[in-house]
C-alpha positions in Angstrom: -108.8 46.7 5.2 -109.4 48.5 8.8 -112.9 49.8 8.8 -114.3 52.8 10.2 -117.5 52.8 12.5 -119.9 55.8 11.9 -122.4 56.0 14.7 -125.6 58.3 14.4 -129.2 58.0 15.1 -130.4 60.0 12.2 -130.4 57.9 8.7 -129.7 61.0 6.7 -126.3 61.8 8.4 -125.4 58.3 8.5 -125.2 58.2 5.0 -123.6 62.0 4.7 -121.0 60.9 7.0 -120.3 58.2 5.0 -120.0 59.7 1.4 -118.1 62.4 2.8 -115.7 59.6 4.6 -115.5 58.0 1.1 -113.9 60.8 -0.8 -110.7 59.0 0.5 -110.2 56.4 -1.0 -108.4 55.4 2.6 -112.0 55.3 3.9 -113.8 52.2 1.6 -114.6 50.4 4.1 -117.2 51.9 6.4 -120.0 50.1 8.7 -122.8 52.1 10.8 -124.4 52.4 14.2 -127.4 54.0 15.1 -126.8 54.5 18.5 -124.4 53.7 21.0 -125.7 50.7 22.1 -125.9 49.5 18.4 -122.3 50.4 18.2 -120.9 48.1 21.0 -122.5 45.4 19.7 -120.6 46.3 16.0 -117.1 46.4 18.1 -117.8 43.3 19.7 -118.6 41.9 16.6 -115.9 43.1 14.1 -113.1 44.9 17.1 -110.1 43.6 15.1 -111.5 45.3 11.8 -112.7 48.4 13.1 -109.8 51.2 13.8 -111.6 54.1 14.1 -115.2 55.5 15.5 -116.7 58.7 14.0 -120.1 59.2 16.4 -123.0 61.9 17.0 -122.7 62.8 20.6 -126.8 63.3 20.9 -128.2 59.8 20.2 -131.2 57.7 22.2 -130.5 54.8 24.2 -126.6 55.7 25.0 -125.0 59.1 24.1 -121.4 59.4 22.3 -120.6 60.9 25.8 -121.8 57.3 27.2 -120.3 55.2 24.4 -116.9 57.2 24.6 -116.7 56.2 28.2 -117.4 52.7 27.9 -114.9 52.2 25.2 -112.4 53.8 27.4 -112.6 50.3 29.2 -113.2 47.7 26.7 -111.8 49.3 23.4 -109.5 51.9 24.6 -107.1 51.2 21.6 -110.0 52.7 19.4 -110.2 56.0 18.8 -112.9 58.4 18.6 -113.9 61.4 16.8 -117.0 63.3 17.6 -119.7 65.2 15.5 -120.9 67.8 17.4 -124.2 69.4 17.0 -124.4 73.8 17.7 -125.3 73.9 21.6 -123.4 70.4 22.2 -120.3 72.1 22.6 -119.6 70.8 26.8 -121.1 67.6 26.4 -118.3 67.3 23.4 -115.7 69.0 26.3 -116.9 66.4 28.8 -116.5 63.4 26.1 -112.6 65.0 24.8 -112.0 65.1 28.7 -112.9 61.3 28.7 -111.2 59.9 26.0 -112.2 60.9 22.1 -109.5 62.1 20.5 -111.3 65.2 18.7 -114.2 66.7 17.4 -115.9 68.3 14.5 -118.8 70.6 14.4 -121.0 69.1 12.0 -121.4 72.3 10.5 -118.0 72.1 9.1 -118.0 68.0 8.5 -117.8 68.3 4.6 -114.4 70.3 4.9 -113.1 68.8 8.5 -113.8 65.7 8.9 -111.7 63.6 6.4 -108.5 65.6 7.4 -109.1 65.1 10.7 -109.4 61.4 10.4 -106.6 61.2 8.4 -104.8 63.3 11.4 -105.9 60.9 14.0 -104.9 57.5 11.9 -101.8 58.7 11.4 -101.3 59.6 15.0 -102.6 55.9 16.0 -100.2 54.0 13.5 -97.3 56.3 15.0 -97.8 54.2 18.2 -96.2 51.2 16.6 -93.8 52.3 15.5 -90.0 52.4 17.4 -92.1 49.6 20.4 -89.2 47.4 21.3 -86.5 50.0 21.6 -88.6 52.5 23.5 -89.9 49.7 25.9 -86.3 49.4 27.1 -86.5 53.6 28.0 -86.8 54.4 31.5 -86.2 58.2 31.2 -85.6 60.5 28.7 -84.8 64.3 28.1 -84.8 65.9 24.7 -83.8 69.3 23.2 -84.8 70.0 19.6 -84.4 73.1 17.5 -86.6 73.0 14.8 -86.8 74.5 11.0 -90.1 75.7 10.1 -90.5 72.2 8.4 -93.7 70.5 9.0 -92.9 67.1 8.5 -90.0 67.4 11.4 -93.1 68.0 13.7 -94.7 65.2 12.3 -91.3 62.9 13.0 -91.0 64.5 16.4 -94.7 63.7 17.6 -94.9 60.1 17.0 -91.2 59.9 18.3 -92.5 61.4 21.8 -96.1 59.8 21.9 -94.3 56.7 21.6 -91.9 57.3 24.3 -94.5 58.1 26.5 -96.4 56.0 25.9 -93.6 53.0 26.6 -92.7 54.9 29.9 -96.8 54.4 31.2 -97.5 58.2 31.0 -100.8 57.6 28.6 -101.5 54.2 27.0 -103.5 53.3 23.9 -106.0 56.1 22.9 -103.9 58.5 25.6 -101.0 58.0 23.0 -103.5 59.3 20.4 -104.5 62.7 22.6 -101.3 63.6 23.8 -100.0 63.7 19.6 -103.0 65.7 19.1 -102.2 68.2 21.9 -97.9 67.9 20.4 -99.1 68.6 16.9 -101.3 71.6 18.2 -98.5 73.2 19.7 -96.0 73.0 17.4 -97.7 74.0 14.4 -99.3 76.9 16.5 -95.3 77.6 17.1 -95.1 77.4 13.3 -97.7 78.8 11.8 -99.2 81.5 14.1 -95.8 82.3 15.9 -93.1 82.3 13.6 -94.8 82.4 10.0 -97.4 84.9 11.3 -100.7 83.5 9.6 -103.4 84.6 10.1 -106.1 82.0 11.0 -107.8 83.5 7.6 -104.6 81.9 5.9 -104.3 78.9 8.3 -107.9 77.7 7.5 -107.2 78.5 3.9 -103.6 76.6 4.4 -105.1 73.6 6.0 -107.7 73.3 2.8 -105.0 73.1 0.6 -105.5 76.4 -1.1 -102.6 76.9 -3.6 -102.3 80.8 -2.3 -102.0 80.0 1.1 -99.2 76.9 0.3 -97.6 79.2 -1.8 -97.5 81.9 1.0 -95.8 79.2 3.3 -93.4 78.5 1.1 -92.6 82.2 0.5 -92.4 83.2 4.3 -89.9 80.0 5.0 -87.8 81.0 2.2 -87.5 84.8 3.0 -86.8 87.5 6.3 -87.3 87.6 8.6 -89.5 84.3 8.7 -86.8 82.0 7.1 -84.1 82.2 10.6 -87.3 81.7 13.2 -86.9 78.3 15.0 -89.0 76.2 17.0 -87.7 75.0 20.0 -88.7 71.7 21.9 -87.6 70.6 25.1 -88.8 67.4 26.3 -88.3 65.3 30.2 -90.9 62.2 30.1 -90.7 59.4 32.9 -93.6 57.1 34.1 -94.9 59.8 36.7 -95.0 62.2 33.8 -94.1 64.5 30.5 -93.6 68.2 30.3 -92.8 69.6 26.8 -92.1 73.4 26.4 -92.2 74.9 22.7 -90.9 78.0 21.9 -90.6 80.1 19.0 -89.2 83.3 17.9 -91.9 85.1 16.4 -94.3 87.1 17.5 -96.2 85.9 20.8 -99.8 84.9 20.4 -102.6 86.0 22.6 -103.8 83.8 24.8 -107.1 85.8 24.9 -107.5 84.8 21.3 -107.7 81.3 22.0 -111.0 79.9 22.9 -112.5 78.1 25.8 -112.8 74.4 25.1 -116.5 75.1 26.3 -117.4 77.9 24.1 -119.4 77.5 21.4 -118.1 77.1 17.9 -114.6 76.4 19.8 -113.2 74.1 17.0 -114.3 76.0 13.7 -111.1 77.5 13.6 -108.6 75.2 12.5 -105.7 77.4 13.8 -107.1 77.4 17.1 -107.6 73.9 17.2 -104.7 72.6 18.2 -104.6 75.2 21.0 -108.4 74.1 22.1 -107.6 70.4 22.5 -104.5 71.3 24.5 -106.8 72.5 27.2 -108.7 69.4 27.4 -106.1 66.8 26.7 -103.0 68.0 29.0 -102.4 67.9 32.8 -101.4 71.8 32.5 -101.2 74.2 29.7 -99.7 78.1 29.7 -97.4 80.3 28.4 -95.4 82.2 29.5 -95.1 85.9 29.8 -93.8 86.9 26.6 -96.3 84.2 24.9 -93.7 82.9 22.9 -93.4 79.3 25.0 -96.2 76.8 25.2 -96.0 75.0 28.3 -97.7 71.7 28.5 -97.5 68.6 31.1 -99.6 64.9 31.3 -99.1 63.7 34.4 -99.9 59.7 35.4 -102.3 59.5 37.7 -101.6 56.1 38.4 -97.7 56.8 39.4 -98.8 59.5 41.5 
């Protein structure tokens, strides 16, 4: 059973951490850190168990900043989630910017965290999948037009991480971030653009709240939300990716999305996806009408 690493320097949150983690049953199997230092001496120890690392950025001896970085170049397959403290919020930037595939302010950890690990396990098993047909792919060029049918994002994600990841744009945890940043912008497209939620009823929704579910369901099913698409274009090659989303619905503000270094940037889950586009992508924008997402990952190494 892959094992999850939970790294903290406080006793008390090590053991929070792990009962909240263990409300999935997905999660048994859990093994703890309490530092950085202490947790590349678990990798090295158990690296083919261990699939996943949840760590406290603000530890002694070596930071999750530190530890994030290191794994970068001897685990990068591993990803990482942060817990972020109030006040932590550009050390957690910094750390995004070098490698961990998201955060959570611990504030929010009982309602956030195991969604968000189930997110980013899904997202790293996604990489797998379709290897030895992409790995014959050279270039590629999609155009999609999407219902307002989540699991078609979800299809259409780890089709395109994969790709890119086969063509040498981002490898191993890069794979991981550039699904996050995919996911981010098409259910933005979705949910903010052509259901018009609020992010009231997208926190609700994403909590599993049977009145926010059932207001999904009605607006997909009705007008003028029911003919709204989402549409993706896609051109990835080793040098790089550029995805453009649009959608029909109203635009949405970019002044209402948050700086990645602002404080509490990340409590709202339908900003999220919006955040961690800004930290995980080469360039991010939309356009005038803000009704297209623009994003791009360029490889620096092809450059």
């Amino acid at each position: 059973m892959a094992t999850i690493l939970i790294v903290d320097d406080t006793p008390v949150d090590l053991h929070l951490i792990e009962a909240i983690l263990k409300k999935d049953p997905a999660n048994d199997s859990v093994t703890k850190a309490k530092n950085g230092m202490d947790a590349l001496e678990k990798l090295h120890a158990m690296s083919d168990e261990i699939d996943l690392v949840v760590t406290d950025l603000n530890m002694p001896e070596m930071n999750g900043l530190e530890l994030v970085m290191r794994m970068q170049t001897i685990y990068p397959e591993i990803p990482v989630i942060l817990t972020t403290a109030h006040g932590s919020e550009q050390l957690a930037v910094q750390a995004l910017e070098q490698g961990a595939a998201c955060y959570v302010p611990k504030g929010l950890i009982a309602e956030r965290l195991v969604p968000t690990v189930q997110q980013v396990r899904a997202l790293g098993l996604a990489e797998k999948n379709y290897e030895r047909l992409t790995s014959c792919m050279r270039t590629a060029e999609f155009t999609f037009e999407l219902d307002n049918e989540p699991i078609l994002f979800e299809r259409l994600v780890e089709m395109l991480q994969q790709i890119c990841g086969s063509l040498g744009v981002c490898e191993d945890s890069g794979q991981v971030r550039l699904g996050m940043a995919l996911e981010g912008a098409l259910f933005s497209a979705c949910y903010r653009g052509n259901l018009e939620l609020t992010l009231d009823e997208i926190d609700q929704l994403q909590l599993g709240k049977p009145e926010a579910l059932a207001l999904v369901e009605e607006r997909r099913m009705t007008e003028p939300f029911r003919d709204r698409k989402v549409r993706v274009h896609a051109e990835m090659s080793a040098s790089k990716a550029e995805f453009e989303i649009a959608f029909d619905g109203p635009g949405i503000d970019p002044a209402s999305i948050p700086d990645p270094n602002a404080a509490n940037a990340l409590d709202r889950i339908g900003n999220r996806g919006l955040v961690l586009m800004q930290a995980f992508m080469d360039q991010f924008a939309f356009d005038d009408a803000a009704k297209t997402i623009r994003i791009a990952k360029f490889n620096a190494d092809a450059c």
